[in-house]
N, C-alpha and C positions, 0 to 999 in steps of 0.2 A: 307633634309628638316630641323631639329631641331636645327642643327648647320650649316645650310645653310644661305651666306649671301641672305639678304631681300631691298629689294630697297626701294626707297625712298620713292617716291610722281612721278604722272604724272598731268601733268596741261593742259588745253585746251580752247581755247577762239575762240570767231567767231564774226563779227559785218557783218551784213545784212545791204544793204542801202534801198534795194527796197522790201525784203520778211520778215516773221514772224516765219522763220520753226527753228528758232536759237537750240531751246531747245530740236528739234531732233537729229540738227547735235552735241549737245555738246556729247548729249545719245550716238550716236553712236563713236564720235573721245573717248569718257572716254572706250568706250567697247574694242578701238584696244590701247588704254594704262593699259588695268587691270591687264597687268603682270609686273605693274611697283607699283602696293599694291593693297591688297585684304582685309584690313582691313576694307578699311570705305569709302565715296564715297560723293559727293554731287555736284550738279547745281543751280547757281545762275541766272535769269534772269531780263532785264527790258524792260520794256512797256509803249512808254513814258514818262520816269523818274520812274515810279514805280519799287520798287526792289520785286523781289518774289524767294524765294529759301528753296529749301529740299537738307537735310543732314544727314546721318545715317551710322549705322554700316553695313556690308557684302561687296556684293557685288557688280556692276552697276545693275545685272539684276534682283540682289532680292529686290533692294532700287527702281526700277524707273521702276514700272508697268508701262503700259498705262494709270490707272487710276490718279498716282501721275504723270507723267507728263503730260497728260492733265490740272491737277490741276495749275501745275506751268504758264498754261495759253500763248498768244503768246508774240514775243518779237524779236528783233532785235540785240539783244545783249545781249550774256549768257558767261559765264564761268564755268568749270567746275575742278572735282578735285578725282583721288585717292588715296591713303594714306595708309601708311604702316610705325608703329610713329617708328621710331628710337631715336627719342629724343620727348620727351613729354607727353607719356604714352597715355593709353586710356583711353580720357576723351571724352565724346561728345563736352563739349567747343573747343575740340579739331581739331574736324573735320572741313574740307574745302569745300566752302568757307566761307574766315571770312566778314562779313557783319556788316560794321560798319554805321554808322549815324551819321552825325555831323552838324556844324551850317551852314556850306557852302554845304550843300549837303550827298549823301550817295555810298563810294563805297562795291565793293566786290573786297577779294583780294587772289588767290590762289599762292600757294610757293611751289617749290622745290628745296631741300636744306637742309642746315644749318647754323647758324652763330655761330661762334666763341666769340662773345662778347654780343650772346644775356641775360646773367647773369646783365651782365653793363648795356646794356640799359633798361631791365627789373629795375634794384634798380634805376636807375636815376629818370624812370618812378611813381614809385611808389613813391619814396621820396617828388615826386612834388603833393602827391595825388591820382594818376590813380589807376584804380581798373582793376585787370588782371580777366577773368573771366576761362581760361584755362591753357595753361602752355608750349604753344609750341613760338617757336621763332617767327612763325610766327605775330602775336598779336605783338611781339614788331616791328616787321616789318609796319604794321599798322599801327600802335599809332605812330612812328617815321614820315608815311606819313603824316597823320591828324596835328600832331604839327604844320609842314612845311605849311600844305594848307592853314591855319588861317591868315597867312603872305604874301601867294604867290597868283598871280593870275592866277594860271590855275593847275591840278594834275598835269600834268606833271614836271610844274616847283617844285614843292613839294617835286616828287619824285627826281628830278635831286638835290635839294637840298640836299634831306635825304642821299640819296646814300652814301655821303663818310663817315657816321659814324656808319654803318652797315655793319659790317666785318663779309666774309666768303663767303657761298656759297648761292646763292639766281638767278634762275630763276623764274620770278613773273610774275601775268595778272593782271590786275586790270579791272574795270567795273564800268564807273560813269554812268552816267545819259546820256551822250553823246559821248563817247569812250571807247577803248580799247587799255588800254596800255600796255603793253611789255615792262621788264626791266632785263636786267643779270647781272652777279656781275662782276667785272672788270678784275676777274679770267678766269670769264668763266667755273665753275666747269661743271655743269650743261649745258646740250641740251638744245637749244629752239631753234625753225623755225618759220619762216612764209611760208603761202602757199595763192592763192588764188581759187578763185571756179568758173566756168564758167560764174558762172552771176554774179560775181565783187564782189562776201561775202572774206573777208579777215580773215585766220584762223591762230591763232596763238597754237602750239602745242610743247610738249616736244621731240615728234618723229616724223618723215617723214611718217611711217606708219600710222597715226591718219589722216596725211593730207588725203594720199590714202582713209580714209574707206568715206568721204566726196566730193569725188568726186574733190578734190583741188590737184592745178601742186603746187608741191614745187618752192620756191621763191630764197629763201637764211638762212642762220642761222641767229636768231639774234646776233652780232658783242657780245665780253666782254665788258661788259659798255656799251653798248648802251641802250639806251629807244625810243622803235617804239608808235608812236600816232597814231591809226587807228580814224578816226572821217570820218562826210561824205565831208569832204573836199579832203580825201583819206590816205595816208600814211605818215609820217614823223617821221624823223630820229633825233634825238638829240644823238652829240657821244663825249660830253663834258668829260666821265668818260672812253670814249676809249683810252684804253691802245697800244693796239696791242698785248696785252699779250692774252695766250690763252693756260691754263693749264685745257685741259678736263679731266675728270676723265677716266682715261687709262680701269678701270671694266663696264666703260659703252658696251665696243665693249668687251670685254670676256664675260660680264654674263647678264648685266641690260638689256640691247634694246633688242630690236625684230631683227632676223636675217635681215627682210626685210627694215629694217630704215638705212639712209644713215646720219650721224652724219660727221659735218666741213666737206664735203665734202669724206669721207672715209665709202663704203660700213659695217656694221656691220659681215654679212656674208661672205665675204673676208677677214676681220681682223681676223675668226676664222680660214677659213683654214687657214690663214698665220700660225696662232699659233702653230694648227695641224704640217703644213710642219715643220715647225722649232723645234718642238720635236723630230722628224722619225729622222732631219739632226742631231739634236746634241744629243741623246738619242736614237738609233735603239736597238731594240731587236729584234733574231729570234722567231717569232710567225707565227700563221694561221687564226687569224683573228684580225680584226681592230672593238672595237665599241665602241661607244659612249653615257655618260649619260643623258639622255633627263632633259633638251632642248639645255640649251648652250653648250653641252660635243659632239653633232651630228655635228656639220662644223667642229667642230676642230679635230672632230675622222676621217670624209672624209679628211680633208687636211693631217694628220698623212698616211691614209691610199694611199693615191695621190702618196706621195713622197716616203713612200716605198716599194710600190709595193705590200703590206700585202693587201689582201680582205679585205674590207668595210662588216660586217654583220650588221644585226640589232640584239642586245643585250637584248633590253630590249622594254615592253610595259608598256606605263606611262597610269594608270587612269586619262581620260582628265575630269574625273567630279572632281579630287579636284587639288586645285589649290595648289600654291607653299607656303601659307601659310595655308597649311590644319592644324586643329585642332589637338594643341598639346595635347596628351595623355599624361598618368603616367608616369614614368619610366619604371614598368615592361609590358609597353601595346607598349613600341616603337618599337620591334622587330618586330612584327606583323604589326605595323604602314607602316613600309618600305613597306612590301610585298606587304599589300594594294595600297601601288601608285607605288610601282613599279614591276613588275614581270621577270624575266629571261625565254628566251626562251632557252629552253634547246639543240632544234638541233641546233642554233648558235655557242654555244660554250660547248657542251660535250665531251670531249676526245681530246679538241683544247689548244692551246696556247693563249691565249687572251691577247689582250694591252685594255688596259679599259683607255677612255679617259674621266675626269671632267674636271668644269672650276676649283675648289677650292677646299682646304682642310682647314678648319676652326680648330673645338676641333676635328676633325677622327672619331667623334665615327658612325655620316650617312655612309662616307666611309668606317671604318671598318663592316659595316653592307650589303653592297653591294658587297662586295670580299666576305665576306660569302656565300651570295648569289649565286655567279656566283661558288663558289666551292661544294655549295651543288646541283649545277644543272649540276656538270660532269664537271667544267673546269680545265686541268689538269696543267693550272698556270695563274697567273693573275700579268699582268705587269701594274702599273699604272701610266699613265702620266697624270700631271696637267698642263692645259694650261694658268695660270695663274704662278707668283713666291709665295715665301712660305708670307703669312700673319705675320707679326711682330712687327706691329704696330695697331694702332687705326685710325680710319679714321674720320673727323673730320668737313668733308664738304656734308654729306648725305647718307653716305653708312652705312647701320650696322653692323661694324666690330666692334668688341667685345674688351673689354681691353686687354691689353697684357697677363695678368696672366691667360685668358682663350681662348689661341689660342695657339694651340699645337706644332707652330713650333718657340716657343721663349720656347718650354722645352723638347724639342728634335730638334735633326738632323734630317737629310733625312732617315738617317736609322734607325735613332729611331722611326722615322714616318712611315717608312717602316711594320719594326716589329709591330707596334700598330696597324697599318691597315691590319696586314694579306697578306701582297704581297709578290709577288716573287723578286722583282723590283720598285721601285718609281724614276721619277724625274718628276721637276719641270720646265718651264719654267724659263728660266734668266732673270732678272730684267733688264740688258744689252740692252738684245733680244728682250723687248715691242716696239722699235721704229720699229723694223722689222715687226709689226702685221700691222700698219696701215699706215706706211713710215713717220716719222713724229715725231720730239722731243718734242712736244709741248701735255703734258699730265702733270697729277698730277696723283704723285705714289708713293706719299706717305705712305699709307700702307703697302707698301712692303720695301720701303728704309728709313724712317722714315725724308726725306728733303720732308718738305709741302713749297709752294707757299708763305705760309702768317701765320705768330706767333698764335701758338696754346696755348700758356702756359696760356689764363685765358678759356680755352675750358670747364675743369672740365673731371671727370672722365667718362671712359665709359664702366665700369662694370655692364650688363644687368643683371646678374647673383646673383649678393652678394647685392647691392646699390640700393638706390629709383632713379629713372628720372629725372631730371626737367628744363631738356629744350626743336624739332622736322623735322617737313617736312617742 
C-alpha cells in the first residue's frame, strides 16, 4: 500500500434518449471503477438543460446514499468521476466533475490523465485574467474548452479546436445541456470505451467492466484522437486529431484495470498470466508453491504457476473492507498496518519453498514487509518475482510513480533490491518482454525505459515526498 502505485481517475458518462434512470447507472458504473481512486468521487447530472451535481471526499458508497442521489434528482444525462490526485493535491476544488457555466451555456467535464504543459496553459490562463479556483489540470483543460466555445458553434467543434494545445494524457466526458462528448488524447495514454445498453442509452466508460455492471455490450474503444458526439441524433465520430498512434499505458494491464476489462481489444487477465508465464520461462526456481499478491499479483501468480508446473496456493487473505488506498498511518504504526489488510495463511506456505508473485516494487519497504511476513508464518524461502520491469523513471501521463530519487531501483540493482526486501531470489520482468504480455508494440513505458511518446521536459517534478504539488487527474 504506502509505496504502492495509485491510479489515476476513472470516468463514466451515459446519455438516455427515452429514460431518466442516468444517475443510477453513473452510481453504479463509478462503483465497478472505485479501484481506479478512492479518494474522492462525484456525479453530475442534467434535466432538461438544468445541471445538478454532488462531489466529495471517500468513497462512491459513503458519498452517494440514496438520500443524496435522490437529491441529485432525474436526468438523461450524467457524468460521473473517481479520483486518486496524483498531481493536484487534495483540494475539494479539486474533485470531479468540474462544472463550469459560461455565456454560451454550462458544461461538466470529468478527466483522466495528466498534461504535460498544464503549468503553460495554466500562466497563459491567468496572465489574461482567469481565476483558477483549484489546481489540478484538469480546469485548464476546461477553460481551454470554454475559450474555443465563445468562437465556435457547437462543443464539439471547441473541443476539436482545443485539442492540439493540450499536451499529454487526457481521456475526457463532457456533459452539455444536450450531449455527451468523448474525447482522447492523440496518444491514447488512457482507456476509454463505448458501450451501448439494450434500450439504446449509450455509456461512455474508462473500462469494459463499468459497461458490464450497466447492463451495456461493449462497442469499441474510443480511437487516439478521436471525439465521439452522443446527442439524440445518435453517435458521431470527429477523427481530425486521429493519429493511428496508440501508446496505452503498458501498467494499465499489469496493475490499474480490473482483471475482467478488456482494454484495445487485449483481455486484462490474459496479459497477467502472460506475465506470469513469462517469469516461470525466463526466471524458474525450484519451489513448492506458487502465490500471489492480491489483487494484481493472482493472474500473474496462476500464469507463473501454469507454466511451471509449481502448485498454485492461495498466500494470502486481503481485508476487502479497506481498499488500496486505506489510511496511511505513522511510521511506527505501518508494520501493523500490512497485517491489517493483508494476512498469511500459514498452512500454504510453512515449511514450503514459496515464489511470491507482485505487480511492482516501488521504495521495497511494503514488499520488504510481506517477505517478513510469509517468513514469520514458516516459509522456509521466499523467491520473488515482479511482473512488471524495475521502476526508473517518473511517469508523467497519470500514474503516480514517484521521482526518481524515491524509487529504489535507480539506487540499487536487483540484488540490492533483493537484499532490502529480504528474499532468497528476485527478478523482474524485462522491459523487452511487455510486448509478450498482451502481443503488441503499441504501449507507453515509459517509466521503466525513460523513452515517453511526447517531451516531458516542462512536466516539473514529481517528488510526492520532499515538494508541494501543483498540478492532477
Amino acid at each position: 500500500m504506502f509505496d504502492k502505485i495509485h491510479e489515476e481517475c476513472g470516468v463514466f458518462g451515459i446519455f438516455e434518449k427515452n429514460k431518466c434512470n442516468a444517475v443510477q447507472s453513473v452510481y453504479f458504473g463509478l462503483y465497478a471503477l472505485q479501484h481506479r481512486g478512492q479518494e474522492s468521487c462525484g456525479i453530475a447530472v442534467c434535466n432538461d438543460g438544468v445541471f445538478t451535481h454532488r462531489k466529495a471526499d471517500g468513497l462512491v458508497s459513503e458519498v452517494f446514499t440514496s438520500h443524496e442521489l435522490d437529491g441529485l434528482g432525474k436526468g438523461n444525462i450524467a457524468v460521473g468521476h473517481v479520483r486518486y490526485s496524483t498531481t493536484g493535491g487534495k483540494n475539494h476544488n479539486n474533485i470531479q466533475p468540474l462544472v463550469i457555466r459560461h455565456v454560451k451555456g454550462n458544461l461538466a467535464l470529468v478527466h483522466n490523465g495528466n498534461l504535460v504543459n498544464a503549468s503553460e496553459i495554466r500562466s497563459d490562463f491567468e496572465l489574461s485574467g482567469a481565476i483558477f479556483h483549484g489546481t489540478s489540470d484538469t480546469e485548464a483543460i476546461a477553460y481551454s474548452i470554454v475559450r474555443e466555445r465563445l468562437s465556435s458553434a457547437s462543443t464539439e467543434e471547441a473541443i476539436e479546436k482545443a485539442m492540439p494545445d493540450i499536451k499529454g494524457a487526457y481521456s475526457c466526458i463532457v456533459m452539455t445541456a444536450t450531449k455527451l462528448i468523448a474525447f482522447r488524447d492523440p496518444d491514447g495514454f488512457r482507456p476509454l470505451c463505448i458501450g451501448k445498453t439494450p434500450d439504446g442509452a449509450y455509456v461512455i466508460a474508462s473500462e469494459s467492466c463499468a459497461l458490464d455492471s450497466v447492463g451495456a455490450v461493449f462497442i469499441r474503444d474510443v480511437m487516439a484522437g478521436e471525439i465521439v458526439v452522443v446527442s439524440d441524433e445518435g453517435l458521431k465520430s470527429i477523427t481530425t486529431h486521429c493519429s493511428g498512434k496508440n501508446n496505452i499505458c503498458i501498467f494499465e494491464y499489469i496493475y490499474f484495470a480490473r482483471p475482467d476489462s478488456v482494454i484495445e481489444n487485449k483481455s486484462v487477465h490474459r496479459a497477467r498470466i502472460n506475465a506470469g508465464r513469462i517469469l516461470a520461462e525466463r526466471f524458474p526456481v525450484p519451489a513448492d508453491v506458487v502465490i500471489g499478491v492480491p489483487d494484481s499479483g493472482l493472474d500473474s501468480a496462476l500464469g507463473y504457476s501454469q507454466a511451471s508446473g509449481i502448485p498454485y496456493g492461495t498466500g494470502f487473505i486481503k481485508n476487502k473492507y479497506i481498499g488500496r488506498s486505506f489510511i496511511q498511518p505513522s511510521q511506527n504504526q505501518r508494520e501493523s498496518a500490512v497485517r491489517i489488510k493483508l494476512n498469511v495463511i500459514g498452512e500454504t506456505v510453512r515449511n514450503k519453498r514459496v515464489v511470491m508473485i507482485d505487480d511492482s516494487i516501488v521504495r521495497g519497504t511494503t514488499c520488504a514487509r510481506i517477505v517478513r511476513l510469509l517468513r514469520e508464518a514458516g516459509a522456509e524461502e521466499v523467491h520473488v518475482r515482479i511482473s512488471a520491469p524495475p521502476f526508473i523513471h517518473s511517469c508523467y501521463f497519470g500514474t503516480d510513480i514517484d521521482s526518481e530519487e524515491n524509487l529504489i531501483a535507480c539506487r540499487y540493482d536487483t540484488d540490492g533490491i533483493r537484499d532490502y526486501i529480504g528474499a532468497d531470489s528476485l527478478a523482474f520482468l524485462p522491459a523487452e518482454e511487455l510486448s509478450g504480455i498482451i502481443g503488441s508494440n503499441n504501449f507507453c513505458n515509459g517509466c521503466f525505459t525513460g523513452n515517453y511518446p511526447v517531451d516531458v521536459s516542462g512536466a516539473g517534478s514529481k517528488n510526492k515526498f520532499d515538494l508541494p504539488i501543483h498540478n492532477n487527474a
